[in-house]
N, C-alpha and C positions, 0 to 999 in steps of 0.2 A: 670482201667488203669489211673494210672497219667501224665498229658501230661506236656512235658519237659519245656514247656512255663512255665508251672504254679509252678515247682520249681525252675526256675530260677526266674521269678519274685519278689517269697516269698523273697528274700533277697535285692531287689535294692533297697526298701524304704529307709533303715540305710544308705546304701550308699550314695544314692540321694539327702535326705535329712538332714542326721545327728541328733544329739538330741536337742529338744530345751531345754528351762528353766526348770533346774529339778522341779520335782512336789512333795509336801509333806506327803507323805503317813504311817498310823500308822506303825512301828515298832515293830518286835516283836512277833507281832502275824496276824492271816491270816483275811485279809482284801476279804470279803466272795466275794466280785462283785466289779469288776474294768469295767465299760463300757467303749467300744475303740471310741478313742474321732472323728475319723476319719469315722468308722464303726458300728455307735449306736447298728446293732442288735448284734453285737460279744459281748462278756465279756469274764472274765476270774475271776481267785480268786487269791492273790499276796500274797506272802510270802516276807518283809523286815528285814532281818536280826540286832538284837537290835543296833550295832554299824553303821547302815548302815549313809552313809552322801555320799550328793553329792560329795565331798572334793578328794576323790579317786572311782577309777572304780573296779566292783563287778563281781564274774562269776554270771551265771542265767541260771535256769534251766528251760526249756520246759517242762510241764507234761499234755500227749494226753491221756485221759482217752474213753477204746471202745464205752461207752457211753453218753459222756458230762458229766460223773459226778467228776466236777473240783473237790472237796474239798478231795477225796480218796486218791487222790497221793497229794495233798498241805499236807495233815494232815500225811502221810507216810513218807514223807522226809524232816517235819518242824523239826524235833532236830538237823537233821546230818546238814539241812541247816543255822542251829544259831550255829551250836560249829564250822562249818570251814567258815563263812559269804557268805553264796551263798543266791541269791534271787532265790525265788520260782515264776513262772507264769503258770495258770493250766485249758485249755483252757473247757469253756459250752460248747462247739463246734463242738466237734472231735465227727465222729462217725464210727464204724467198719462196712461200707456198703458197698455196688458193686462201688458204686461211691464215690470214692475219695476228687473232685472236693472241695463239702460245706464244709470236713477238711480242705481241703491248706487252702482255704481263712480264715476259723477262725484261721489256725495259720499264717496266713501272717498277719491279723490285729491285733493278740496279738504280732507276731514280731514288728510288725510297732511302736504299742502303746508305747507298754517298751521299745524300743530303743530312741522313742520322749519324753519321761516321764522320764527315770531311767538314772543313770550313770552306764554304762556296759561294764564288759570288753572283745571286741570282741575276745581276743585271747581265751576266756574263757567261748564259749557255750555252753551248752547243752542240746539234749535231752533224753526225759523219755518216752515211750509209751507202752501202756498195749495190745494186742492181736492184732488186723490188724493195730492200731495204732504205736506198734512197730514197724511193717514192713513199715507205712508210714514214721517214727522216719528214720528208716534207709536209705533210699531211697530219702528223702530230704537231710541228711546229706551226703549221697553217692555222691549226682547231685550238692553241696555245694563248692564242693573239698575245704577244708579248714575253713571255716566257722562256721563249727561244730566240735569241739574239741571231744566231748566222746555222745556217745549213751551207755542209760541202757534201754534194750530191755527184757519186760515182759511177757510172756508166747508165743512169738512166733521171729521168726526170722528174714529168709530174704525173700521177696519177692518172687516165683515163677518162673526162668529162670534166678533172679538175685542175683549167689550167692557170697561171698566174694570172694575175689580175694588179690593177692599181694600188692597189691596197696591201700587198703582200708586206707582212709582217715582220719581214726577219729578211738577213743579206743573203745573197743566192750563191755559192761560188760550184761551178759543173765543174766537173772534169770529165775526161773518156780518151781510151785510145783510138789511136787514127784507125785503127781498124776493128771498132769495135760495133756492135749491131746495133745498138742504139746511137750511136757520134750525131748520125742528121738530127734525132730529135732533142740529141743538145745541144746542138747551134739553133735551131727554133725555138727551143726555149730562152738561149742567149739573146734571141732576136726580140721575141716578146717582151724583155724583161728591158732592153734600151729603146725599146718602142714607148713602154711604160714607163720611162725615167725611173727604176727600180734600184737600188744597189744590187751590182750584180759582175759577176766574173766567169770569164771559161778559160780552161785551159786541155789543149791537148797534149798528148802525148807519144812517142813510139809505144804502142801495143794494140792490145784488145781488150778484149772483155775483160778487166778487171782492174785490181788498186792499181793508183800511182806509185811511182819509187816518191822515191824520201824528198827527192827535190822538188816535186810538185805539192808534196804535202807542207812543205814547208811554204811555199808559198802562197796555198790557200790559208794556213795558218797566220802570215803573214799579213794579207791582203784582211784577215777579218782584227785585226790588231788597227790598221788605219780607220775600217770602219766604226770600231769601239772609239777613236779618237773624236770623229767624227760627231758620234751621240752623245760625245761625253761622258761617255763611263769610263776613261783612262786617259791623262795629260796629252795634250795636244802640241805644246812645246815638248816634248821627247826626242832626248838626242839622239836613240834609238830608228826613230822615225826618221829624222831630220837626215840623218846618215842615208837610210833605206830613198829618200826621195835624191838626195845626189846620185849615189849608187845606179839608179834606176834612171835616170836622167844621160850620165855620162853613158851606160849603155846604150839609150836612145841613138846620142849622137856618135856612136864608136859605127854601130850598125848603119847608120844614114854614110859616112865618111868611107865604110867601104864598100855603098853601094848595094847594101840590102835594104831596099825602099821598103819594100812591104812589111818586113819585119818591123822595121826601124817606124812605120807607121803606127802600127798596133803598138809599141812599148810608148812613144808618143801620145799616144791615144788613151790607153791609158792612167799615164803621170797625170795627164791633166784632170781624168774624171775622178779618181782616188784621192786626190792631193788637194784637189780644190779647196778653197776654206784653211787649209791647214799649211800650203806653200805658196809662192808665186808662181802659176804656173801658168803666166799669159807665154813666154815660150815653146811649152811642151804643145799650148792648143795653134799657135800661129805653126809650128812647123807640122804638126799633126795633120793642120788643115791644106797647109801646100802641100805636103806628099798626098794627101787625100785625092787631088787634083790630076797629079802625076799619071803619065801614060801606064805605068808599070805597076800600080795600084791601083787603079781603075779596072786593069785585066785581071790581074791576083783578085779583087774582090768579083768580077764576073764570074771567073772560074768558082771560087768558093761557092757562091750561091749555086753555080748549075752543080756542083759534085752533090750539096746538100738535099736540091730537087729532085735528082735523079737517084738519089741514096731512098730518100724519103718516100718515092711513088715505088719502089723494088724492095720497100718494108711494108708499105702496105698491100700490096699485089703479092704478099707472102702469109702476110697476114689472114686476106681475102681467101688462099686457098685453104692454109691449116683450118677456119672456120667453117671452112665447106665441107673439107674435109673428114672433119669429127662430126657434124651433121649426118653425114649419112650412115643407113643403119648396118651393124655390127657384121663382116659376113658369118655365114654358118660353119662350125667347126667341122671337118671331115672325121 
């Protein structure tokens, strides 16, 4: 259990004290051990983006790996981090155990650090975490209200009794692989969160239980780049974007033309809900909604929901046993 003290805390240092004199750090590529100058035994691994200068303020990304191993997720989202200028910070620290506690504090001391070291822009955080790390990713940016602009939440979700609600705070983006033990509870979560009209994105992937490659990271990177458009914390006219909405449009229609409907629905489906406000995108929703309709997407989305159901009652009926299981008492050693 994480106690409320210790996420609210994580965020008063930047408050408190603000950032001193920036510090010059290589460029470009990933600086393997940053020790927090406050908290000798924390470190982290830093990703500075090649244009980066104190001169203007930068987003920066949190990356909680389930078992301190920083350089997985620095090296997983170093491309998408240099083509749209995000800093990377990717804590030794974090670990996926009963106790919570020794993660806040290593990411309260990598907060503290990069906020006294980096020029950052706070409308523009985020975090990244892989397995219970996720779930702590979410849960600090939950208890934040505001603080945390997007979470990208890697093979698992929300907390236990704490699930999204209307109100969620910050953009949601899952990822998981197809075969990974949690997948059904993040398509339920993806489910809740379009229930709720939430900003929110899933993506799968070939794998398992763990990070995405580079190309999914760049597109959860990506897709929280339109959402910041969206709040207005970054130009909404961006050729940048402007490109990424054609791009993503002509694929629509490449994939409709030879007949991958379902596919070609979900990229459809999509364009329309990300872009809205910021393209024209009565096309993406008028063809989104005919294939919606279509024989071959109506089953593809049956099928989805029953793999998810039946995913999701042979997680809990697994669940149900481990719990019985460690209930009962110890046998006697021979």
């Amino acid at each position: 259990m994480i106690r409320r003290t210790l996420l609210a805390a994580l965020f008063l240092p930047a408050v408190l004290r603000g950032a001193s004199a920036p510090e010059e750090f290589l460029r470009g590529t990933i600086v393997e051990k940053v020790t927090c100058r406050a908290s000798p035994k924390e470190s982290y691994a830093l990703y500075l983006p090649p244009e980066y200068s104190a001169d203007r303020r930068w987003p920066i990304l949190y990356a909680f790996d389930a078992r301190g191993r920083a350089l997985i997720p620095a090296e997983s989202f170093r491309q998408a981090a240099a083509a749209w200028g995000w800093i990377l910070a990717s804590s030794y620290g974090t670990r996926s155990d009963d106790n919570n506690e020794p993660s806040v504090e290593a990411i309260r001391a990598m907060w503290t650090d990069t906020h006294e070291r980096l020029s950052l822009d706070e409308r523009r955080v985020y975090m990244t975490g892989f397995s219970g790390m996720a779930r702590l990713a979410v849960a600090l940016a939950t208890n934040a209200r505001g603080a945390v602009a997007g979470v990208i939440a890697v093979g698992a979700g929300f907390s236990e009794g704490a699930l999204p609600g209307r109100d969620l705070p910050f953009a949601w983006f899952g990822a998981a692989g197809e075969r990974d033990f949690n997948y059904a509870e993040m398509r339920m979560v993806e489910s809740l969160l379009a229930n709720f009209g939430r900003p929110h994105r899933f993506r799968s992937f070939d794998g398992g239980h763990e990070w995405p490659p580079a190309d999914v990271c760049a597109e959860a990177v990506t897709w929280m780049e339109v959402q910041a458009a969206h709040r207005g914390v970054r130009p909404k006219a961006d050729p940048a974007l402007r490109a990424l909405f054609r791009e993503r449009a002509a694929s629509a229609e490449a994939l409709a033309a030879s007949g991958r409907e379902f596919e070609a629905f979900r990229v459809y489906d999509g364009v329309a809900r990300d872009f809205e406000t910021l393209e024209d995108v009565t096309r993406a929703k008028a063809r989104a909604e005919t294939l919606r309709d279509s024989p071959a997407v109506r089953r593809a989305l049956r099928e989805e929901g029953r793999i998810v159901t039946i995913e999701s009652d042979e997680t809990r009926k697994a669940e149900s046993i481990l719990r019985d299981a460690m209930s009962q008492p110890a046998l006697p050693l021979p």
